[in-house]
C-alpha positions as CSV (number, residue, x, y, z in Angstrom):
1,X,123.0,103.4,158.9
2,X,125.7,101.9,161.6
3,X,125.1,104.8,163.5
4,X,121.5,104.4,163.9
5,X,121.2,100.9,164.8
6,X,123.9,101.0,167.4
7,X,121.5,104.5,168.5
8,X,118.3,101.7,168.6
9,X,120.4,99.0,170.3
10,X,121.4,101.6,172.9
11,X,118.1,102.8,173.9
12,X,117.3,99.4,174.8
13,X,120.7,99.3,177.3
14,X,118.1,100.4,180.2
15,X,115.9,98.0,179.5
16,X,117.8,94.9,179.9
17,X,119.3,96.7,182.8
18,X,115.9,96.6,184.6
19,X,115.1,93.1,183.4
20,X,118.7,91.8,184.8
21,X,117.7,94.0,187.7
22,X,114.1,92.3,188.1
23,X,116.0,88.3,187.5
24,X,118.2,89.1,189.8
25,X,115.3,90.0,192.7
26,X,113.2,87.2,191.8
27,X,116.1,84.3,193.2
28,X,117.3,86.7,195.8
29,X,117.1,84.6,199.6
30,X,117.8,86.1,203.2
31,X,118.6,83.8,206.2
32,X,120.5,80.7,206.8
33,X,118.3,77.7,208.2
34,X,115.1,79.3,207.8
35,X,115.7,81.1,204.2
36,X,113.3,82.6,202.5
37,X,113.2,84.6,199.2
38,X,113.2,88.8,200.3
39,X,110.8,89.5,197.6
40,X,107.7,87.9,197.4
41,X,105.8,86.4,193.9
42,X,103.2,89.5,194.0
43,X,105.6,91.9,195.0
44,X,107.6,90.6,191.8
45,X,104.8,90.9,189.9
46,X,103.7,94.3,190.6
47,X,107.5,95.4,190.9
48,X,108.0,99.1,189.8
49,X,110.8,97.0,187.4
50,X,107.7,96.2,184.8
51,X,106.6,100.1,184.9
52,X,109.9,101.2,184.2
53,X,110.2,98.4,181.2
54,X,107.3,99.5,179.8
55,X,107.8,103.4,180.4
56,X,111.3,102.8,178.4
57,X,109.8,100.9,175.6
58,X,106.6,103.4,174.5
59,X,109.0,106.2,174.4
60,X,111.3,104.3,172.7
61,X,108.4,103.0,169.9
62,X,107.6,106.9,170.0
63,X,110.7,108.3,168.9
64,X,111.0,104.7,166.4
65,X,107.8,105.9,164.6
66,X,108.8,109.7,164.9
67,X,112.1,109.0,163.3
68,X,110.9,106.5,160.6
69,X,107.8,109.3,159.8
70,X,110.3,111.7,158.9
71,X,112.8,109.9,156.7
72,X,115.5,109.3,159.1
73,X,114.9,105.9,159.4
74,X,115.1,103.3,157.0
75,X,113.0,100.0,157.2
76,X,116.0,98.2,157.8
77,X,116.3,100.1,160.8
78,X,112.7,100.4,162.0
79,X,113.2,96.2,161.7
80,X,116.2,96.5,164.7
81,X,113.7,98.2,166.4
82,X,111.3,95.5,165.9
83,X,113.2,92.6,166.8
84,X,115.0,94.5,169.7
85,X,111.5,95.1,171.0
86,X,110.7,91.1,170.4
87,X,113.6,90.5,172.7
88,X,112.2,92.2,175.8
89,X,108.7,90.7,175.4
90,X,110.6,86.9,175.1
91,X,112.4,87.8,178.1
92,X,109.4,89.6,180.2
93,X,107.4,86.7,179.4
94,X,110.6,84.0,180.6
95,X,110.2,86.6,183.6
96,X,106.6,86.4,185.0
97,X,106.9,82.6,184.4
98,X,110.2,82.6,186.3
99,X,108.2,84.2,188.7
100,X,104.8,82.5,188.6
101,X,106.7,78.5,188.8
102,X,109.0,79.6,191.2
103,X,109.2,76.8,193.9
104,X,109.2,78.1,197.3
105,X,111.6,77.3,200.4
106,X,112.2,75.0,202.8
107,X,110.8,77.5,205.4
108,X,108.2,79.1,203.3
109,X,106.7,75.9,202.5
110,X,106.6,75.2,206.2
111,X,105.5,78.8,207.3
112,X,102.3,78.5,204.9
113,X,101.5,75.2,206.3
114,X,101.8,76.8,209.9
115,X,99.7,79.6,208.7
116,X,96.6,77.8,207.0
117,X,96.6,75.3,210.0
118,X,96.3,78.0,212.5
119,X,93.5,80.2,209.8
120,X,91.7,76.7,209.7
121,X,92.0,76.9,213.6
122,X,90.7,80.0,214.0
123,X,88.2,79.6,211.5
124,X,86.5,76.8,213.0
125,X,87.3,77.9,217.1
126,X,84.2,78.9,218.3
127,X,83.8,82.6,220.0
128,X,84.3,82.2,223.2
129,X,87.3,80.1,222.8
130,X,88.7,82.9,220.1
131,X,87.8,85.8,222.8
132,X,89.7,84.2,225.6
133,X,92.6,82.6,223.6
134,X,92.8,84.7,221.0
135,X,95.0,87.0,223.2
136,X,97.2,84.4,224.3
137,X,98.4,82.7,220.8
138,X,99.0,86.2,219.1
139,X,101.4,86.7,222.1
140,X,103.1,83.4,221.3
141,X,102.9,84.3,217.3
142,X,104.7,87.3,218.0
143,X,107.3,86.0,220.1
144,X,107.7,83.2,217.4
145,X,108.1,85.4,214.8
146,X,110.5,87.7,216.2
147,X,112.7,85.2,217.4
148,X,112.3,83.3,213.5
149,X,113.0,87.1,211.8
150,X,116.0,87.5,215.0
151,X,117.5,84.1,213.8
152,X,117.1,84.9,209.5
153,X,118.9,88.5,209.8
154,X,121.4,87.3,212.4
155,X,122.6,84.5,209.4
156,X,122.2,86.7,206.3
157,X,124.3,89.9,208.0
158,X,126.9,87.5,209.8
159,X,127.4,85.9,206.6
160,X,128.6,88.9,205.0
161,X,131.5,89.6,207.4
């Protein structure tokens, strides 16, 4: 019986490698004075992380149900199983919430109040003024932008030597 459960508690070792993985991404900045987090909520969300989660746990509940159908596992057993499998939901669910709450930075608070000014802007410009301007601020968005994405992996690589 030992044997078994220790075989149930290490097909789950994957698992909570991908959800460490996954925690890990989800407070993970780049940049000094304008930081911002590398990975983005809906990125999160739709990570491959979730995929592999759930990839590991059917064929896990598979070979659960295959062993239990033929006698090799006791009910005991197939009740690891169970509550191993009640761990990973607790701790996907922590995880999207983690995800869903989590408070943005500094610069990304200031970013997306640049960016719905300027869609409010150009919302509301009328034609002509978008035709013959319109060339004129994407130049200066770009330059600001590269010099902003310049200044964020100058800090985060400088930092690491």
């Amino acid at each position: 019986m030992e044997l078994t459960v220790e075989m149930i508690r290490a097909k789950f070792k994957p698992v909570f490698r991908e959800i460490s993985f996954l925690e890990w991404k989800i407070d993970k900045k780049e940049g000094f004075i304008f930081t911002k987090h590398t990975y983005t909520q809906a990125e999160l969300l739709e990570s491959e992380h979730f995929d592999k989660i759930d990839s590991f746990t059917e064929k896990i509940g598979d070979d659960i149900r295959n062993w239990y159908n033929s006698g090799k596992l006791s009910e005991n057993e197939q009740n690891i199983y169970y509550l191993q499998r009640a761990e990973v939901d607790d701790a996907l669910e922590r995880l999207r919430f983690k995800i869903e709450t989590r408070e943005p930075t500094w610069w990304e608070k200031v970013g997306g109040v640049v960016k719905q000014t300027f869609k409010t802007i150009m919302d509301n410009m009328p034609e002509k003024l978008k035709r013959e301007y319109l060339p004129f601020l994407n130049k200066i968005y770009r330059k600001t932008k590269k010099v902003f994405r310049q200044l964020t992996y100058k800090k985060t690589h400088n930092k690491s030597k």
